[in-house]
N, CA, C and O atoms as a MOPAC input file, in Angstrom:
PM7 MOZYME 1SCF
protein

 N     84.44100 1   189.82300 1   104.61400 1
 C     84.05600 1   189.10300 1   105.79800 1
 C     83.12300 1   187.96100 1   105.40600 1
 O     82.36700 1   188.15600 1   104.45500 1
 N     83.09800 1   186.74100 1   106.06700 1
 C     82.36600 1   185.52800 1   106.11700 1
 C     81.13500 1   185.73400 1   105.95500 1
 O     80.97900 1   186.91600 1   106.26100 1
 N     80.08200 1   185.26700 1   105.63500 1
 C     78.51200 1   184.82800 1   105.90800 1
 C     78.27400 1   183.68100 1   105.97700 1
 O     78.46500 1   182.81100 1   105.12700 1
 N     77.72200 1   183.57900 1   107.27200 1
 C     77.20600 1   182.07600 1   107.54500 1
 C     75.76200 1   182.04500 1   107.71600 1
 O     75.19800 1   182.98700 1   108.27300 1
 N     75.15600 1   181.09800 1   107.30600 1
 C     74.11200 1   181.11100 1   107.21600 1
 C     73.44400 1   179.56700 1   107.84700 1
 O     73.91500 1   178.45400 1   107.61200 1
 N     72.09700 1   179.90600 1   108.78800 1
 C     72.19700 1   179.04900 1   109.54600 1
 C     70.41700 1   179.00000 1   109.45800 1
 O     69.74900 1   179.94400 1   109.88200 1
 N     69.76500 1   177.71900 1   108.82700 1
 C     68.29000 1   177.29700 1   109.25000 1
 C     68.35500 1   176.58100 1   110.70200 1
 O     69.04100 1   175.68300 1   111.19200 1
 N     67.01200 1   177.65000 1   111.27400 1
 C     66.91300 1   177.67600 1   112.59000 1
 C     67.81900 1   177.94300 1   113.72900 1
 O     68.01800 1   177.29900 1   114.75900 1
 N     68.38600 1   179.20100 1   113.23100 1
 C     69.57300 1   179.68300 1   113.84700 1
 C     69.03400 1   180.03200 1   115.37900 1
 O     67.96300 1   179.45000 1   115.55200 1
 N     69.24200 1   180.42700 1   115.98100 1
 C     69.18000 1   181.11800 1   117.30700 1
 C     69.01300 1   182.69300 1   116.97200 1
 O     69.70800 1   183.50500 1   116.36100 1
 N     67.66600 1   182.75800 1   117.71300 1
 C     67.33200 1   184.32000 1   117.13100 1
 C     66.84500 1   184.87800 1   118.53300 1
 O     66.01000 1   184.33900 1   119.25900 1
 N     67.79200 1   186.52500 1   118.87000 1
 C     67.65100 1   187.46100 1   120.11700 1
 C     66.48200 1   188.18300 1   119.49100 1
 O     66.29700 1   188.08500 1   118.27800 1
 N     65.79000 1   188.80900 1   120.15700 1
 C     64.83300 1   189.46700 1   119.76200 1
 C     64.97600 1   191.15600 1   119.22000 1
 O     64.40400 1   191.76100 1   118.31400 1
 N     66.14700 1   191.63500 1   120.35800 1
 C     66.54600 1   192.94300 1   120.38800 1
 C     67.45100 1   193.22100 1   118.65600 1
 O     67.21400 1   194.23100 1   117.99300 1
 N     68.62700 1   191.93900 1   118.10000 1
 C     68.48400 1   192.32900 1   116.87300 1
 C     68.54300 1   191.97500 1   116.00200 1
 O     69.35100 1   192.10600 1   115.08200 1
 N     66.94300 1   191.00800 1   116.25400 1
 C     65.91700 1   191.03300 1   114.69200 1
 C     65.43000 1   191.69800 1   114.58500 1
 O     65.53700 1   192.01800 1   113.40100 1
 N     64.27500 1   192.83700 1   115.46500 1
 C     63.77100 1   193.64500 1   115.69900 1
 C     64.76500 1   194.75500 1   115.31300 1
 O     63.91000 1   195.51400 1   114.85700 1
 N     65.98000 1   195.46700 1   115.13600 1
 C     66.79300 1   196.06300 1   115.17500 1
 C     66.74800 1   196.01800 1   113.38700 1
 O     66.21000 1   196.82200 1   112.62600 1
 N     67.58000 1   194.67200 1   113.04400 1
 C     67.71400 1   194.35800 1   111.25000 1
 C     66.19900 1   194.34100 1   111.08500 1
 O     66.08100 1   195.20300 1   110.21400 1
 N     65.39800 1   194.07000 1   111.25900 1
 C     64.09800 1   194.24800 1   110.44600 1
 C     63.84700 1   195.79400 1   110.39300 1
 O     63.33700 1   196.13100 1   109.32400 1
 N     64.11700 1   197.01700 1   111.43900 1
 C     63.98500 1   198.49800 1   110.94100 1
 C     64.54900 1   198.69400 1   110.30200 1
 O     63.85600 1   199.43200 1   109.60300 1
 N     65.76900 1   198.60700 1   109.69300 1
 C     66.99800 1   198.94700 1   108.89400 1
 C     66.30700 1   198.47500 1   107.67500 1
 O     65.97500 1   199.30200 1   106.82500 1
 N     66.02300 1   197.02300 1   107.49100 1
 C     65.72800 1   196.03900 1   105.87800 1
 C     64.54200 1   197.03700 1   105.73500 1
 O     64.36900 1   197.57100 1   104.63900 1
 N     63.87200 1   197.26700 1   106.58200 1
 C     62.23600 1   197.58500 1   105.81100 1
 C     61.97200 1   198.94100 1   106.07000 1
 O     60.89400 1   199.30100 1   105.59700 1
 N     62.97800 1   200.33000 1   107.02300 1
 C     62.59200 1   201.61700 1   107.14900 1
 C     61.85700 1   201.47500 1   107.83100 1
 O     60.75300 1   201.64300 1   107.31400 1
 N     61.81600 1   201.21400 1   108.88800 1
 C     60.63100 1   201.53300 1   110.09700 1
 C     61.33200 1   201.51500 1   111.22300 1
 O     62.38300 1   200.88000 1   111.31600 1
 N     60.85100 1   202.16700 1   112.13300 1
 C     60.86900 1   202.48200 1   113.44900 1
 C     61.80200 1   201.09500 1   114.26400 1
 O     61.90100 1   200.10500 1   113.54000 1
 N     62.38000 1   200.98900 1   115.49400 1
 C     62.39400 1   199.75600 1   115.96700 1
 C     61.24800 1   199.08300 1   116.55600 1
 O     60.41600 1   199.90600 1   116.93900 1
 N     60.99900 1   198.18700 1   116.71000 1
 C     59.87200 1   197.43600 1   117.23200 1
 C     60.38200 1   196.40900 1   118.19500 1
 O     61.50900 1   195.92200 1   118.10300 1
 N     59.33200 1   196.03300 1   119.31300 1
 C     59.49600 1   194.85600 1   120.49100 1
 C     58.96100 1   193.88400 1   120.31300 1
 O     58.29500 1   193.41200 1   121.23400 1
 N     59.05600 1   193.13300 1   118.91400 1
 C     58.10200 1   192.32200 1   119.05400 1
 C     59.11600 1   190.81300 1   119.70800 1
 O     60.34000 1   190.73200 1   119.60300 1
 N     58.28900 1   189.84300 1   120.30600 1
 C     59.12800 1   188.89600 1   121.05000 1
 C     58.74600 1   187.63100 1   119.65800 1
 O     57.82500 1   186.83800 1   119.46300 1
 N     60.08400 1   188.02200 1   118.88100 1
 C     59.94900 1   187.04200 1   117.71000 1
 C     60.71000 1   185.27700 1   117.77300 1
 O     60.64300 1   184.41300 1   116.89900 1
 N     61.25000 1   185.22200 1   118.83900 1
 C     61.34100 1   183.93400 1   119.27500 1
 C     60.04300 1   183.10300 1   119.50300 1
 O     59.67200 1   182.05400 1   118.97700 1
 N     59.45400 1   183.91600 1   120.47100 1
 C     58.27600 1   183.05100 1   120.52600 1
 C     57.44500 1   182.74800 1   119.42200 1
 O     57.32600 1   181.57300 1   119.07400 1
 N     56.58300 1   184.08000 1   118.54900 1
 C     56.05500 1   183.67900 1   117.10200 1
 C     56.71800 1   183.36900 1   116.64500 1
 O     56.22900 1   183.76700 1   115.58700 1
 N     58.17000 1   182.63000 1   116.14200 1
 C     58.66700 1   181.88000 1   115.62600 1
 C     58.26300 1   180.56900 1   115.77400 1
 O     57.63200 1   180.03000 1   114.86400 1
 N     58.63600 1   179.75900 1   117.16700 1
 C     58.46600 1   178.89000 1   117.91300 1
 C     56.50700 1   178.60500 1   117.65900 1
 O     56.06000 1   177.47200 1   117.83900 1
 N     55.99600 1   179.23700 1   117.43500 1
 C     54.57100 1   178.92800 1   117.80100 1
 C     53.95300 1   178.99200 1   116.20800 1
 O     52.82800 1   178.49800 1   116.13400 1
 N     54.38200 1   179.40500 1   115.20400 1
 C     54.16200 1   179.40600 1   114.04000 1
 C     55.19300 1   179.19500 1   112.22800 1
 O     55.01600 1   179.48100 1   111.04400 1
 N     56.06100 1   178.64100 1   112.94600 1
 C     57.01600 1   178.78900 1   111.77000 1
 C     57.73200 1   177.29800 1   111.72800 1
 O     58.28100 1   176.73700 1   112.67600 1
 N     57.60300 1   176.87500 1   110.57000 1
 C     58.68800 1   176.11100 1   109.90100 1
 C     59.99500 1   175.82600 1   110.59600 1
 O     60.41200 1   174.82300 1   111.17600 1
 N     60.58500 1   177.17700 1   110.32800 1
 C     62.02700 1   177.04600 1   110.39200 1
 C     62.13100 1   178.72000 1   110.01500 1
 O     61.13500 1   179.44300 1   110.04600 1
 N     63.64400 1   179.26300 1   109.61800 1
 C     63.74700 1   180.37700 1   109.84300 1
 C     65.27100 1   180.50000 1   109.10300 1
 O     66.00600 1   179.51400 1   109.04200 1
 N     65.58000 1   181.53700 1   108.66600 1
 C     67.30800 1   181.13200 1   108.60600 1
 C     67.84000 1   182.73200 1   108.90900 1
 O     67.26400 1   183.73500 1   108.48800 1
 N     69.07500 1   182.72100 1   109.74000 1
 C     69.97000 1   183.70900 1   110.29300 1
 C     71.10600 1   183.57100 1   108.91400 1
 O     71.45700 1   182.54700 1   108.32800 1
 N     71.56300 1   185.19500 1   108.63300 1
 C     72.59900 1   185.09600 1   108.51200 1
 C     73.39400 1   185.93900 1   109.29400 1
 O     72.87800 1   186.82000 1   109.98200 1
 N     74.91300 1   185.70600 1   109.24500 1
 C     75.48300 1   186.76900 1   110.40800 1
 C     77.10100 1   186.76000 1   109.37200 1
 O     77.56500 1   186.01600 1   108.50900 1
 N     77.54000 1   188.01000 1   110.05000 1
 C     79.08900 1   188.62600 1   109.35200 1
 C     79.23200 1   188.49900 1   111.21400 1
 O     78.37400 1   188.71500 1   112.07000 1
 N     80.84600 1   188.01300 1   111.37300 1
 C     81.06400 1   188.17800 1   112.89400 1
 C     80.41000 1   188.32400 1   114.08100 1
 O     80.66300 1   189.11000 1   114.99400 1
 N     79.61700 1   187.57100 1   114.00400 1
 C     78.15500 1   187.28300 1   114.92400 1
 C     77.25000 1   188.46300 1   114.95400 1
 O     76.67600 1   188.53500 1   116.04100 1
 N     76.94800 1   189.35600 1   114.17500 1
 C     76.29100 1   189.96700 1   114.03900 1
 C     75.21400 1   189.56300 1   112.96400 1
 O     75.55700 1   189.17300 1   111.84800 1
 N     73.41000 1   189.71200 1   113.48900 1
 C     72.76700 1   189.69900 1   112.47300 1
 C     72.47500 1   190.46800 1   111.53700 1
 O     71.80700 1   191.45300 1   111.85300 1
 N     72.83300 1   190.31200 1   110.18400 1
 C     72.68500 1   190.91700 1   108.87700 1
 C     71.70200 1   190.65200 1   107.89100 1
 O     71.59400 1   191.30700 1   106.85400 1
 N     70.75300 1   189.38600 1   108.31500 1
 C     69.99500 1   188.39800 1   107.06500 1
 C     68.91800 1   187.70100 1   108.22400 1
 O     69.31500 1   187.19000 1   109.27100 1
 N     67.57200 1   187.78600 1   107.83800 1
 C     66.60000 1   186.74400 1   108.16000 1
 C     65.70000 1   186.73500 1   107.22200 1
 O     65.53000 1   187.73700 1   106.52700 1
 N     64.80800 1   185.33800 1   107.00500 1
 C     63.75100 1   185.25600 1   106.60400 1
 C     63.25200 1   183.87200 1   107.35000 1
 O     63.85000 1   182.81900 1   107.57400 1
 N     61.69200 1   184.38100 1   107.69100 1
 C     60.98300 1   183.38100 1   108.02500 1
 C     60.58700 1   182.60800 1   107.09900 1
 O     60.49300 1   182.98500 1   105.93100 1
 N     60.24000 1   181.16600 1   107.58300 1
 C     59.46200 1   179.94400 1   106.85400 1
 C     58.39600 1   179.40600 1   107.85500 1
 O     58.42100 1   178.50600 1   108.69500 1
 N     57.28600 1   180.45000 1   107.37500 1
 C     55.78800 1   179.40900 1   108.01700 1
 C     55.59900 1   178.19500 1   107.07500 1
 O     56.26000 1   177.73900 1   106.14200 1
 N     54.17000 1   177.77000 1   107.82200 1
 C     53.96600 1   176.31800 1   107.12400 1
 C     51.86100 1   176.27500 1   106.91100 1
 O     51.09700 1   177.14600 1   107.32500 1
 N     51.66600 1   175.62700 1   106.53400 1
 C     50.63200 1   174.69100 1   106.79700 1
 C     50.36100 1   173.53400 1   107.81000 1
 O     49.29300 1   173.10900 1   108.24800 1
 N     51.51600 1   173.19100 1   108.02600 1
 C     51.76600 1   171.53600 1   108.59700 1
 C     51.80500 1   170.58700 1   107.74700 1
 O     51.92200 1   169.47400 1   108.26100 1
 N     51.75300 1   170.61600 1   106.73500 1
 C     51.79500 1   169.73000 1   105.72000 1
 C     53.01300 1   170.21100 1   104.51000 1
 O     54.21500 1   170.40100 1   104.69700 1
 N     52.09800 1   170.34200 1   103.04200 1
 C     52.82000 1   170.19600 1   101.73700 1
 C     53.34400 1   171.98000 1   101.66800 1
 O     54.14500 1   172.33500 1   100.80400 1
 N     52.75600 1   172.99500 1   102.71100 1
 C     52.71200 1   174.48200 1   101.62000 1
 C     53.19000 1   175.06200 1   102.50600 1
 O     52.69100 1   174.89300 1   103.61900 1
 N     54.71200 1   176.26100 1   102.30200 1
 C     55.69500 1   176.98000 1   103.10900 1
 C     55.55800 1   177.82500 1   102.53300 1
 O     55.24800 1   177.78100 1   101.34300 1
 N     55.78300 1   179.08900 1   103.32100 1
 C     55.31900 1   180.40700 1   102.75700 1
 C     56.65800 1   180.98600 1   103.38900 1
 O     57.18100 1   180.58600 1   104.42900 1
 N     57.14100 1   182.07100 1   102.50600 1
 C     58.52800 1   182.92800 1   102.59200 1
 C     57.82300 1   183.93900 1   103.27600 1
 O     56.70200 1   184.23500 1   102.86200 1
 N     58.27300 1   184.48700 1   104.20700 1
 C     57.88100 1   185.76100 1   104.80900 1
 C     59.04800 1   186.91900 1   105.45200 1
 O     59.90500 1   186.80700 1   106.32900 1
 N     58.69400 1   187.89000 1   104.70200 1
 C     60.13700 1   188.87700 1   105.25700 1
 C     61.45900 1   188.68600 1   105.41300 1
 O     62.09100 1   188.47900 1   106.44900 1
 N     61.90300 1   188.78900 1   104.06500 1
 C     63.17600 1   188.27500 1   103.46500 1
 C     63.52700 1   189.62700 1   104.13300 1
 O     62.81800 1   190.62600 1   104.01400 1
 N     64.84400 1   189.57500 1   104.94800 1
 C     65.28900 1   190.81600 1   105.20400 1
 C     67.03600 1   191.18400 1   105.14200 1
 O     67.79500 1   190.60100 1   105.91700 1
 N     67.42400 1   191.94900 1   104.39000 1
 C     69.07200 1   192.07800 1   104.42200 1
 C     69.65400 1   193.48600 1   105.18100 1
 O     69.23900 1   194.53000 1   104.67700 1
 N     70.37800 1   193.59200 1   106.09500 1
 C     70.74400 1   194.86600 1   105.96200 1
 C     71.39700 1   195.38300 1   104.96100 1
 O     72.20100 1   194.76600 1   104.26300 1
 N     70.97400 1   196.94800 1   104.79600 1
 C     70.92600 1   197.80200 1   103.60400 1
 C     71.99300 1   197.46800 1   103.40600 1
 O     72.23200 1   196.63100 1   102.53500 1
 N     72.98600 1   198.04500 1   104.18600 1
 C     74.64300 1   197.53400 1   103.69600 1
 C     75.13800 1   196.43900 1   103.07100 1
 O     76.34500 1   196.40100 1   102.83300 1
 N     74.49900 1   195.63000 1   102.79200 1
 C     74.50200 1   194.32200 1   102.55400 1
 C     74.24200 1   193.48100 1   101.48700 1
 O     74.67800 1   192.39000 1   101.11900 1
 N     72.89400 1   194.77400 1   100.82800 1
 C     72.19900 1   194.45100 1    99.68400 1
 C     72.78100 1   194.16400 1    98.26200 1
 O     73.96400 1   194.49300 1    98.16800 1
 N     72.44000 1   193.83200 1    97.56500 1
 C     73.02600 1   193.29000 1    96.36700 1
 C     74.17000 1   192.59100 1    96.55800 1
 O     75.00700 1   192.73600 1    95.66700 1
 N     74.46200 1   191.85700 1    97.48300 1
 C     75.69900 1   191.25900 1    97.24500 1
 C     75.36300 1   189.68100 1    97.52400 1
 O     76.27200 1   189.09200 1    98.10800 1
 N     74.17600 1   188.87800 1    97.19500 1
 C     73.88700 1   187.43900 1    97.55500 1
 C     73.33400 1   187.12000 1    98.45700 1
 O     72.49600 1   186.22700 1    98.34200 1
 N     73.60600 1   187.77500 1    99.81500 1
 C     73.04800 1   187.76800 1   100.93900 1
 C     71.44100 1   187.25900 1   100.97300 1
 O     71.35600 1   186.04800 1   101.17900 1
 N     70.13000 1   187.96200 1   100.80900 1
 C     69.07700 1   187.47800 1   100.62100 1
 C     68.68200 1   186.25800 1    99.52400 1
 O     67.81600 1   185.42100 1    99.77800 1
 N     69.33000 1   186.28200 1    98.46300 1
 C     69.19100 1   184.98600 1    97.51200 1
 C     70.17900 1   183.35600 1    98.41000 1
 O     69.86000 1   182.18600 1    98.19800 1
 N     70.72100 1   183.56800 1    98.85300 1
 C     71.74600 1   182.66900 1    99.94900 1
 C     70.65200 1   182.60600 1   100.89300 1
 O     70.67500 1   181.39600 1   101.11500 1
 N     69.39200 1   183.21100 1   101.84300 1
 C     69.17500 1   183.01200 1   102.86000 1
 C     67.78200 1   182.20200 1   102.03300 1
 O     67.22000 1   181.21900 1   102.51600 1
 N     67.49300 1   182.67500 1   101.06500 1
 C     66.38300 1   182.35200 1   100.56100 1
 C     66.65000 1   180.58600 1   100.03900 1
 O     65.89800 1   179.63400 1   100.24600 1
 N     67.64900 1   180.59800 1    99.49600 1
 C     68.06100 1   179.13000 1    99.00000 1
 C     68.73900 1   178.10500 1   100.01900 1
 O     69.23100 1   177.04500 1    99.63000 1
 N     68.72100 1   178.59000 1   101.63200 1
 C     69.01200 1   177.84300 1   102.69100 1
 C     67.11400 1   177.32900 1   103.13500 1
 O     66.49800 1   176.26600 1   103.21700 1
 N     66.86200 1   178.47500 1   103.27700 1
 C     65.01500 1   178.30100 1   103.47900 1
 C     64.71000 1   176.95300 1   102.72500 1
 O     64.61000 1   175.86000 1   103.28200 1
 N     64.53800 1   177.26500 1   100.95400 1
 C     64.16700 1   176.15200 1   100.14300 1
 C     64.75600 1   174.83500 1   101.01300 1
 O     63.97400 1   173.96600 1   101.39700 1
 N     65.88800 1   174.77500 1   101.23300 1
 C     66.55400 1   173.39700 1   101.80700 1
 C     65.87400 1   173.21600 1   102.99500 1
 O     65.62400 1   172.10800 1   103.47000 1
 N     65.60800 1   174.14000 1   103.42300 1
 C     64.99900 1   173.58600 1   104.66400 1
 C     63.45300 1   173.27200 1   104.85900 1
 O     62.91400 1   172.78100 1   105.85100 1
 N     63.17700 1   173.46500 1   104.28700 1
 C     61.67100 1   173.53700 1   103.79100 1
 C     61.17600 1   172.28600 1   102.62300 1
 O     59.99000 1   172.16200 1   102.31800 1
 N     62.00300 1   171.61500 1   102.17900 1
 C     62.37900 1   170.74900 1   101.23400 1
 C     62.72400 1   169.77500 1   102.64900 1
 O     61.80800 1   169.15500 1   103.18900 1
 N     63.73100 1   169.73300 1   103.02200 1
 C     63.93800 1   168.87200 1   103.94800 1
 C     62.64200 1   168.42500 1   105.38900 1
 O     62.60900 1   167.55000 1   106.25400 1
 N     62.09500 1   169.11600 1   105.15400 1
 C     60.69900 1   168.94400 1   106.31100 1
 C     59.62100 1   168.11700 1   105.38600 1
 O     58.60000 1   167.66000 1   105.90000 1
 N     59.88100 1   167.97200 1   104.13600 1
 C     59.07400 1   167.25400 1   103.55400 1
 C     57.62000 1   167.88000 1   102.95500 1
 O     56.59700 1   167.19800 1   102.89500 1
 N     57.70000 1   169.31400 1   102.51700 1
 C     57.12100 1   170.33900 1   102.14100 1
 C     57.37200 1   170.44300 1   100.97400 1
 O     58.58700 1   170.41700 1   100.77500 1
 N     56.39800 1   170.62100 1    99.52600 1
 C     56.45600 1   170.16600 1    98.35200 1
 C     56.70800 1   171.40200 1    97.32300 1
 O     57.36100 1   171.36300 1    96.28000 1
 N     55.72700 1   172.97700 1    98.13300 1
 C     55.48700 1   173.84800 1    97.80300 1
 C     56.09200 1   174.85100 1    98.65100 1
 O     55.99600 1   174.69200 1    99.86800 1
 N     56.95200 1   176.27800 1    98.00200 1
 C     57.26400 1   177.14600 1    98.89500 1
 C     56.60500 1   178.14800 1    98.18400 1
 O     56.82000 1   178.13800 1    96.97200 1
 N     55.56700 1   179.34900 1    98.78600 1
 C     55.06600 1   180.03900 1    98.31100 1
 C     55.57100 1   181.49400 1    98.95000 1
 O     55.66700 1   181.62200 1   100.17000 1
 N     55.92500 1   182.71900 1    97.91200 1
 C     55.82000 1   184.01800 1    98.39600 1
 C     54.96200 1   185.26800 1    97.67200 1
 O     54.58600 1   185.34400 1    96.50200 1
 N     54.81300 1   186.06800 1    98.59500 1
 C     54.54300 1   187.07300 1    97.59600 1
 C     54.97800 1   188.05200 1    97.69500 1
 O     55.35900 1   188.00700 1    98.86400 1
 N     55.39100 1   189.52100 1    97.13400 1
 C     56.03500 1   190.21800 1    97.19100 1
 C     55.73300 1   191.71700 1    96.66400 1
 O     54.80400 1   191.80700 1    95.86100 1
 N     56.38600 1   192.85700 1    97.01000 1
 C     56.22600 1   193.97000 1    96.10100 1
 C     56.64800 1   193.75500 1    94.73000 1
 O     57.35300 1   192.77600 1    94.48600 1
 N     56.19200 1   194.80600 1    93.50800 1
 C     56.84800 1   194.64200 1    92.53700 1
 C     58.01900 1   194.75100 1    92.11300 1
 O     58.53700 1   194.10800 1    91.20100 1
 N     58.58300 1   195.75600 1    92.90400 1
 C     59.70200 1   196.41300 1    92.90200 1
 C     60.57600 1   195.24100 1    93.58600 1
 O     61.59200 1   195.69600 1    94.11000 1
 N     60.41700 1   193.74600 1    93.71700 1
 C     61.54200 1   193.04800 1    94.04900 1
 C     61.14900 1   191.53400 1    93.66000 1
 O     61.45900 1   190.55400 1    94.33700 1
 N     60.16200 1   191.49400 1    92.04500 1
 C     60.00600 1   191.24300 1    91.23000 1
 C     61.44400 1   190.23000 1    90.66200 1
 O     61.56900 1   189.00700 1    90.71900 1
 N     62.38700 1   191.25400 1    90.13300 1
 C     63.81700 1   190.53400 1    89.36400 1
 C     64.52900 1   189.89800 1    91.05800 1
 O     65.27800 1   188.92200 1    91.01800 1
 N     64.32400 1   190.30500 1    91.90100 1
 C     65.31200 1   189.24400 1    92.84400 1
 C     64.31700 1   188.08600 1    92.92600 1
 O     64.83400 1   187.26100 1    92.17200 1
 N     62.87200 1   187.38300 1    93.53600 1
 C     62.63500 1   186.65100 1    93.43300 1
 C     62.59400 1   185.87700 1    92.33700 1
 O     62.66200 1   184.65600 1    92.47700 1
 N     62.52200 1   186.23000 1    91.55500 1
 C     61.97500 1   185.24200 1    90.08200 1
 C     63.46700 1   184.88700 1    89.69800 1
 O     63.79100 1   183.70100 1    89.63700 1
 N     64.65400 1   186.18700 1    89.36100 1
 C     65.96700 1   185.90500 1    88.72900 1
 C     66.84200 1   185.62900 1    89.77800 1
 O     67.49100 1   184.61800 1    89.51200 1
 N     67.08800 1   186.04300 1    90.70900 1
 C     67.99500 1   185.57300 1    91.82100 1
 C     67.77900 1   184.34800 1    92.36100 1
 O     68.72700 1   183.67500 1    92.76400 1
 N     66.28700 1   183.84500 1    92.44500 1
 C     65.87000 1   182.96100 1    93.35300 1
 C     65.34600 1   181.97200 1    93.01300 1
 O     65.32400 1   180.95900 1    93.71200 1
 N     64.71700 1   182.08800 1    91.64700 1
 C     64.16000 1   180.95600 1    90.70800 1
 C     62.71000 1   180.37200 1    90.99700 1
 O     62.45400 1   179.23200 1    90.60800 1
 N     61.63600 1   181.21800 1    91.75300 1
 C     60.85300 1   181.27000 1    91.75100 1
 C     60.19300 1   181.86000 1    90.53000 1
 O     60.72800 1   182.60600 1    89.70900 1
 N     58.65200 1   181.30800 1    90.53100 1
 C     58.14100 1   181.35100 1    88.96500 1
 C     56.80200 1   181.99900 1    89.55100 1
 O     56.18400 1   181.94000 1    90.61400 1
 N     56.61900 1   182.87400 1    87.89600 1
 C     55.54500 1   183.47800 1    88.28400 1
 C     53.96800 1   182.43900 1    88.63700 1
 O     53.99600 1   181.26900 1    88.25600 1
 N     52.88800 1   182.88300 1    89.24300 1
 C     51.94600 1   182.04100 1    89.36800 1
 C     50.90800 1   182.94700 1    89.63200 1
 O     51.16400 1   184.09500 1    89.99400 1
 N     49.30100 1   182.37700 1    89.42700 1
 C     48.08600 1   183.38900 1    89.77100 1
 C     47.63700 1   183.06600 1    91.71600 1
 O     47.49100 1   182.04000 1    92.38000 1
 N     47.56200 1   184.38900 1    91.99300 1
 C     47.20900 1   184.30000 1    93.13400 1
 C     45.93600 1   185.17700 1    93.20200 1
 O     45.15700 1   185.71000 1    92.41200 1
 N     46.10800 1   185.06500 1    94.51300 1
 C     44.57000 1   186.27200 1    94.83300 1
 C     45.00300 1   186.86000 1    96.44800 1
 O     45.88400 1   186.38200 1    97.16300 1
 N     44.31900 1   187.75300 1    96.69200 1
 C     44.18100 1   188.66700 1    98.27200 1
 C     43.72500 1   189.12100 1    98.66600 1
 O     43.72200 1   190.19400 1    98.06200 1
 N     43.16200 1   189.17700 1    99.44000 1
 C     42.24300 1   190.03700 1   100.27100 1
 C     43.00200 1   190.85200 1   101.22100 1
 O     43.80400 1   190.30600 1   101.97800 1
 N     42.78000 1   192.32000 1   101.24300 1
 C     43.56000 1   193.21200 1   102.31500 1
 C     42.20300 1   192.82300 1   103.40100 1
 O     41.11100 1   192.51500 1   102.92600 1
 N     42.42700 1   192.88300 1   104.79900 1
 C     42.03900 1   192.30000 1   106.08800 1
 C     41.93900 1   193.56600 1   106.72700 1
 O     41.61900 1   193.63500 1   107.91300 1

């Protein structure tokens, strides 16, 4: 089946909220992610198999030069097959195209070889504070 993949796709709330329990093992959640989209983000990219969502990741910003990857998500079924490295390299374009110099993520370790080898992101020193 097809994957299309779409920056600043049109996103229902009922299932992103839906693919985000599945990608990450958690519960379903209500969160109304159109709007924090709309009120904090870049851009965003959908992917879908027969109009169904299978793939998101957000792109916040600064307003300026620095985009941050946030919650690359695939359904499980889905995994290893390009899907998240495809949504991730629509992001870059789009994020590139807004005139944004820097895309920054960070990640567990355990998904380490997809960002760096799938995605071509490079390692770099950061810092964090848990909040």
């Amino acid at each position: 089946m097809t994957t299309t993949y779409l920056w600043r796709g049109d996103v229902d709330n009922g299932p992103l909220n839906a693919l985000r329990a599945d990608a990450f093992g958690h519960p379903v959640e209500e969160t109304d992610w159109r709007a924090q989209l709309e009120r904090h983000s870049l851009g965003w990219v959908c992917a879908r198999q027969g109009g169904s969502l299978v793939g998101f990741v957000n792109v916040a910003w600064d307003g300026g030069a620095h985009a941050f990857l946030l919650d690359t998500a695939v359904a499980r079924h889905l995994r290893s097959r390009g899907v998240g490295a495809r949504l991730v390299a629509v992001a870059v374009e789009g994020a590139r195209a807004a005139g944004c110099e820097w895309l920054h993520v960070d990640f567990e370790d355990h998904l380490r070889a997809f960002y760096f080898d799938a995605c071509g992101f490079k390692e770099t020193k950061a810092g964090l504070i848990a909040l």
